[in-house]
N, C-alpha and C positions, 0 to 999 in steps of 0.2 A: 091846617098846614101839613104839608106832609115833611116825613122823617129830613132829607137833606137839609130842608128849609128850618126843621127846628137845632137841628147839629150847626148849622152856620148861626142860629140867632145864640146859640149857647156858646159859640166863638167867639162872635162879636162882644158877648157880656162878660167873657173870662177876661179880651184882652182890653177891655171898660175901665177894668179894677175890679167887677163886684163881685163881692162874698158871695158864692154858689153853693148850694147842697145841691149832690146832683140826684138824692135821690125826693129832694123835693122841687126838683126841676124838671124831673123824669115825671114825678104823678102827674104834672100838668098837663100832659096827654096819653090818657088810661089805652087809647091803640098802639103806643110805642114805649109803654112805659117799663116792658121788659127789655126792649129792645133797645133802649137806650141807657139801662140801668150796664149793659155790657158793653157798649160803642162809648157811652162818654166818658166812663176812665180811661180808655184808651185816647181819647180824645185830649183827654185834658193832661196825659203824659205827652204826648206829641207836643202839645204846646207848650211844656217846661221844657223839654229836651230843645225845641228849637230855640227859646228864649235863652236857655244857658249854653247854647255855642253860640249864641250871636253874641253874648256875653263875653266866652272866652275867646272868641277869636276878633273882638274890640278890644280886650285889658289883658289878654296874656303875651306877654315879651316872651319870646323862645329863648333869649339869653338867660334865664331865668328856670327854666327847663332843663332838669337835670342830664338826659338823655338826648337833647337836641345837640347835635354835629357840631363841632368846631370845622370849619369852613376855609380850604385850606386853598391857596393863588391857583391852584389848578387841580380841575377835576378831569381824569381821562384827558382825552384832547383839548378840555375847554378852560381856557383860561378866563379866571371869573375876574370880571372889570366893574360890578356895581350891584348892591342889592338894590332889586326893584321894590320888594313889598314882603312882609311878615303875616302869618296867623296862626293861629294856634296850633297848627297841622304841619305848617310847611312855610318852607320861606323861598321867597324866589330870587332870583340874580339875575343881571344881563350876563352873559358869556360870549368871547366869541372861538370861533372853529377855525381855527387857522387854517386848517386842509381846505375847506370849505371856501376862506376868506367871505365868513356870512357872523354878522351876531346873529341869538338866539337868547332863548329864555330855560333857565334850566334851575325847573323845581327840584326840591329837596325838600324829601317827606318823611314821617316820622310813623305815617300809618299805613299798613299792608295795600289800604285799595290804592295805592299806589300802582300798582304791578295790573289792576283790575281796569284803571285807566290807558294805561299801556294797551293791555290787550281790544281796548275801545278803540283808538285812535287809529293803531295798525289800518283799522279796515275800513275808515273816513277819508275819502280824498274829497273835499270840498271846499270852491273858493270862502264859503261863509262859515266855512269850521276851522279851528285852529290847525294848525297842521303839527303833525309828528315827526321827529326827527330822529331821536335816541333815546334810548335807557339804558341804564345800569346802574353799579355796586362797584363803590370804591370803599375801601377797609368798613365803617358802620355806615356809609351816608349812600342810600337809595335814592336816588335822582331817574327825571324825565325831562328830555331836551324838545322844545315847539318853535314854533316862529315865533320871533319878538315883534309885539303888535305895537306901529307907535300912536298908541294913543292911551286910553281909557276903559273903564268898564262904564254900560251906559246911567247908573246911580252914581259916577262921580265924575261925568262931564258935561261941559255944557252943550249939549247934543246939538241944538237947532243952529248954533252956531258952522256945525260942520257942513252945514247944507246950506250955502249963499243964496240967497235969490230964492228960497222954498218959502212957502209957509209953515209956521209950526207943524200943523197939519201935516202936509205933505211930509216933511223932516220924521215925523211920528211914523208915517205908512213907510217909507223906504224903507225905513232901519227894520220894523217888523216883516217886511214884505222881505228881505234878506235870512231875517233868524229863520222865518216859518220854511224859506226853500231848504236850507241849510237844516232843520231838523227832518223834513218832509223826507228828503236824502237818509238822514240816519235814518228810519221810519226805513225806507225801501231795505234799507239792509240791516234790517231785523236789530236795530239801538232803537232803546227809545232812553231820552238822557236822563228823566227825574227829580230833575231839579231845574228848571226854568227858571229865569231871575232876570230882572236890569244887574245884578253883580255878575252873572255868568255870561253876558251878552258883550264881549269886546267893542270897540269900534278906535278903528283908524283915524288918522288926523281926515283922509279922502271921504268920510262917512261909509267906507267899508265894513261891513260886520264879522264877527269872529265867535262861535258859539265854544266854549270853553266850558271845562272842568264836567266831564265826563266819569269822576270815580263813585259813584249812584249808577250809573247806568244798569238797563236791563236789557229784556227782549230776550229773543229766540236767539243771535248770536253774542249776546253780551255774554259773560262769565257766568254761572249760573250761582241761583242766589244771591241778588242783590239785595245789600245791606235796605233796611230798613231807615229813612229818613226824607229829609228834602226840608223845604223851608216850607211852615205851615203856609203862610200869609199868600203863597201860590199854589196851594197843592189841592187837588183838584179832591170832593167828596168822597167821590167811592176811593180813593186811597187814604182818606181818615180811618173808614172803617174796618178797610182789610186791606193790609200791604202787600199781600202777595197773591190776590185771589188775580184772573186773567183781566180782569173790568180795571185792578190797579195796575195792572204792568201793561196797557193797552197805548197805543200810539195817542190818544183822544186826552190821554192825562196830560201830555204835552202840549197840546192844545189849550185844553184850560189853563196853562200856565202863562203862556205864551197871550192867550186872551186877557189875565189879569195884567200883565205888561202891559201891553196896549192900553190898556183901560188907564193904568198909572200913569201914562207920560201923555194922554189925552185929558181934555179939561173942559169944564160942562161948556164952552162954546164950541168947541171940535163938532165938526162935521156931523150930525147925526148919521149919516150914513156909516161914518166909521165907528158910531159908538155901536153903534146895532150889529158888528162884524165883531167888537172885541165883544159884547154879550153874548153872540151867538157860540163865539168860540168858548165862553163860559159857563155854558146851560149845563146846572145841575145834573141832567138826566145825558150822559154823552150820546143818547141815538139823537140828539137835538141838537148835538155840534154840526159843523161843519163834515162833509163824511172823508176826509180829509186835510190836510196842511197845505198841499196843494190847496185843492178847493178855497182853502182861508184866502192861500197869497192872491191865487187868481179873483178872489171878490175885492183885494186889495190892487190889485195892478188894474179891474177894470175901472176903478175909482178913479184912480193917477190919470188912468187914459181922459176923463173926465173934465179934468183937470187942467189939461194940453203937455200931462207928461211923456 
């Protein structure tokens, strides 16, 4: 086996349940067994750290939260008409703009990549990324104003539904064939986002896509120094091992993110052709991805074409 292939079996086994040593997990193979004795506590701290915010941002009430904001009828121009959703970070609201005459969505955050998101979005104009509108600071409460998307994230809607007359299948490729143009964009202009998810993936009641929550982000003009995190259960190899070598901050990690999506809301009757694009986008070794996002959508659109889309 080589090194990636024994790091994923040692994932698969932690998130199993079973009791690990990892340093009699490591002798198991005497060519990596230095090499693994330093990559799997790291490894196996990535996987508490992500299991305990998935944790606190399912069981922590911000009302509860000593320092979370009291939330007052109007923030700046925006008069707040309903909270949409809570997490352990931030809580959001519909607001609308009266100058505007537009609602919107205007987070209130609790943690500085707030401001790091901000500076991501500024430089995104794309119909498949959320869009930006404002920020600021009223007396403690740190807020960012976006389009209010009406719909879902794609983990808690019934996606295939939004696409009448598709098949699954096809329901599957659009929605992916929209996130990959939509990052492939950030990707040109030096973002790459870090955190790929069905939770970050919007979608519309139209089956429009919306790629969200950009305070991970990297690249060459992201903020420099991007926090350390993302959610294991998407996060492509070489970012287990070193978070901030170029191999993790590379456009290709988005990919593999983006490839395990696909693979999640595909199902072993799916197309093989399409399962063979979300493994492709998956391949351990990134010179064996796709050699870009592009590249991905367009093996996806000529599929659709396929199809008589």
């Amino acid at each position: 086996m080589k090194l990636p292939d024994i790091i994923d079996l040692f994932i698969q086994s932690v998130r199993a349940g079973e009791d690990i040593s990892i340093n009699a997990f490591a002798a198991r193979w005497p060519k990596y067994e230095s090499k693994l004795k330093d990559i799997l506590p790291i490894t196996l701290m990535l996987e508490d750290v992500h299991i305990a915010e998935s944790a606190k941002t399912e069981t922590i009430n911000p009302d509860e939260v000593d320092d979370f904001p009291e939330i007052p009828e109007r923030i700046g121009k925006y008069q707040v008409i309903r909270e949409i959703g809570r997490g352990g970070m931030s809580a959001v609201y519909e607001v609308l703009d009266a100058k505007a005459n537009r609602p919107a969505a205007l987070k209130v955050h609790l943690m500085p990549q707030a401001i790091r998101e901000v500076d991501v979005l500024k430089k995104l104009h794309h119909e498949n990324i959320i869009a930006f509108y404002d920020s600021g600071k009223q007396d403690n409460i740190v807020y960012t104003v976006m389009e209010l998307v009406d719909g879902a994230s794609l983990d808690k809607t019934n996606w295939k539904k939004l696409f009448p007359g598709k098949t699954a299948d096809q329901a599957a490729a659009l929605i992916i064939l929209q996130a990959a143009r939509g990052l492939a964009y950030a990707h040109s202009h030096g973002i790459i986002h870090r955190d790929v998810k069905p939770a970050n993936i919007l979608l519309t009641k139209s089956g429009s896509v919306r790629l969200s929550d950009f305070d991970l982000a990297g690249g060459e003009n992201a903020p420099d120094n991007p926090p350390d995190g993302g959610t294991m259960k998407y996060m492509a190899p070489e970012r287990l091992i070193a978070q901030q070598t170029p191999d993790a901050l590379s456009p290709k990690t988005d990919q593999f993110s983006l490839g395990k999506t696909f693979l999640d809301i595909l199902n072993k009757k799916s197309s093989p052709d399409l399962i063979a694009i979300a493994k492709k986008a998956m391949s351990r070794i990134p010179a064996n991805r796709f050699e870009s996002l592009d590249e991905m959508a367009d093996a996806i659109e000529d599929w659709l074409k396929k199809q008589g889309e």
